[in-house]
C-alpha positions as CSV (number, residue, x, y, z in Angstrom):
1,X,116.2,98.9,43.7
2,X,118.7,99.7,40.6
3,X,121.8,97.3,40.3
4,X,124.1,100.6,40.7
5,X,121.9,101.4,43.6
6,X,122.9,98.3,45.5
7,X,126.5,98.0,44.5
8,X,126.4,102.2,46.3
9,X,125.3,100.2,49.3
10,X,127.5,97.3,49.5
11,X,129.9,100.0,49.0
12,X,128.8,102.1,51.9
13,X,128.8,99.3,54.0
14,X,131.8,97.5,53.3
15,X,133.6,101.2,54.1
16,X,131.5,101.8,57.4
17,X,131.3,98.6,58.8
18,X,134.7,98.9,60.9
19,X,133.7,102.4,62.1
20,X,129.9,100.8,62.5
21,X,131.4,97.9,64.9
22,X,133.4,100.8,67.0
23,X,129.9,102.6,68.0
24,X,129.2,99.6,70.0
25,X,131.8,99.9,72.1
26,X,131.5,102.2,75.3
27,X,133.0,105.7,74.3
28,X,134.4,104.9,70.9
29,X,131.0,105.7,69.7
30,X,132.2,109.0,69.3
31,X,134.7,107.5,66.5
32,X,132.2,107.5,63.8
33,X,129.9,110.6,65.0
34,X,132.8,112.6,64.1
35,X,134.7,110.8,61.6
36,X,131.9,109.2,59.5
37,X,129.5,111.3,59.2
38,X,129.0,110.7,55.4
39,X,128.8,107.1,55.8
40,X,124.8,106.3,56.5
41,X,125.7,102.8,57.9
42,X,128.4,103.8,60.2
43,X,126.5,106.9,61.4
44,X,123.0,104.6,61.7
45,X,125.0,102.4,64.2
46,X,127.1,105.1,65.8
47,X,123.7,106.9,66.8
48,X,122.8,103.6,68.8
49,X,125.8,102.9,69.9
50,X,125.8,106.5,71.8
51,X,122.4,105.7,73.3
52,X,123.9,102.8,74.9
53,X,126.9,105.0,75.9
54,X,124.6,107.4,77.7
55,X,122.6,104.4,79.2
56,X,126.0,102.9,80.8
57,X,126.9,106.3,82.1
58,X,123.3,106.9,83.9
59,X,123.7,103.5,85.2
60,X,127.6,104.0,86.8
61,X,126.2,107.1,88.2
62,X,123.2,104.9,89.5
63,X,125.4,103.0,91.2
64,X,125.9,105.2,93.7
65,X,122.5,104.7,95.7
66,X,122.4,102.0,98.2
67,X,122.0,98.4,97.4
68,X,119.5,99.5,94.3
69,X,122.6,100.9,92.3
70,X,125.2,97.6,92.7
71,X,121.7,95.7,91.1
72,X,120.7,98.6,88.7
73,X,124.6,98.7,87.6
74,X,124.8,94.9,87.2
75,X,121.6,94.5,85.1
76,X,122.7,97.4,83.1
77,X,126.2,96.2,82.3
78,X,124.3,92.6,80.9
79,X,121.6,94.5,79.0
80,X,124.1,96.9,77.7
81,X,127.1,94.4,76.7
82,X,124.1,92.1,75.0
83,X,122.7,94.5,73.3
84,X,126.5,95.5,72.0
85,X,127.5,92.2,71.0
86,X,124.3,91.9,68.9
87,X,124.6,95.3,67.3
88,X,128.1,94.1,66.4
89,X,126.9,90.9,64.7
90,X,124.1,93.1,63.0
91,X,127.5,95.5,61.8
92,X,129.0,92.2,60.5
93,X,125.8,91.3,59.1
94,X,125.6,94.3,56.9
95,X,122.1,94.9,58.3
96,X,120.7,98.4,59.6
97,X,119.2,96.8,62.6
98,X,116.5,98.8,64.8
99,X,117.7,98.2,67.7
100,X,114.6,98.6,70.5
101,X,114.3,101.6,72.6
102,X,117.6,102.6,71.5
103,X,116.8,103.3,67.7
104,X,113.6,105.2,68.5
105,X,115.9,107.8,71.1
106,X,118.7,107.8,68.3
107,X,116.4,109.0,65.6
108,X,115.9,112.1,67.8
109,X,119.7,112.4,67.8
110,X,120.7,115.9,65.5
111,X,124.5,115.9,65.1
């Protein structure tokens, strides 16, 4: 990679990393889909960041069934806030981390 290449980067990701930190927080994921749209980084994470989004909301509806849906809502809410908290750390990182199952449904995202 070109020295002007990475400095583009570093650029890119100093000014997304804010935005990128926001899509891994519950609805503000929708901060960065419409706001940073030009910014790779910040839309890489915010398309994640909306799978998990989508993920919590199929588990609160979940947790309507009997018995099943308090446990289904639980272990969603600790898969979901530990897989935010790393993506975060990845933001902070500077790193465009794959996250698993969620980066494979976000590629098929189209915004």
């Amino acid at each position: 990679m070109e020295e002007k290449e990475i400095l583009d980067v570093d650029k890119e990701v100093q000014e997304g990393r804010l935005f990128a930190i926001l899509a891994y927080i519950s609805i503000l994921c929708f901060v960065p889909l419409l706001l940073k749209k030009d910014n790779r980084f910040a839309f890489f994470h915010a398309k994640q960041g909306l799978v998990l989004f989508i993920g919590e909301v199929l588990a609160a509806v979940l947790s309507v069934v009997p018995f099943f849906g308090v446990l289904i809502q639980v272990v969603a809410f600790i898969v979901f806030s530990i897989a935010s908290v790393v993506g975060i750390v990845r933001v902070l990182m500077g790193q465009y981390w794959k996250m698993p199952y969620a980066y494979q449904i976000a590629e098929k995202i189209t915004i």
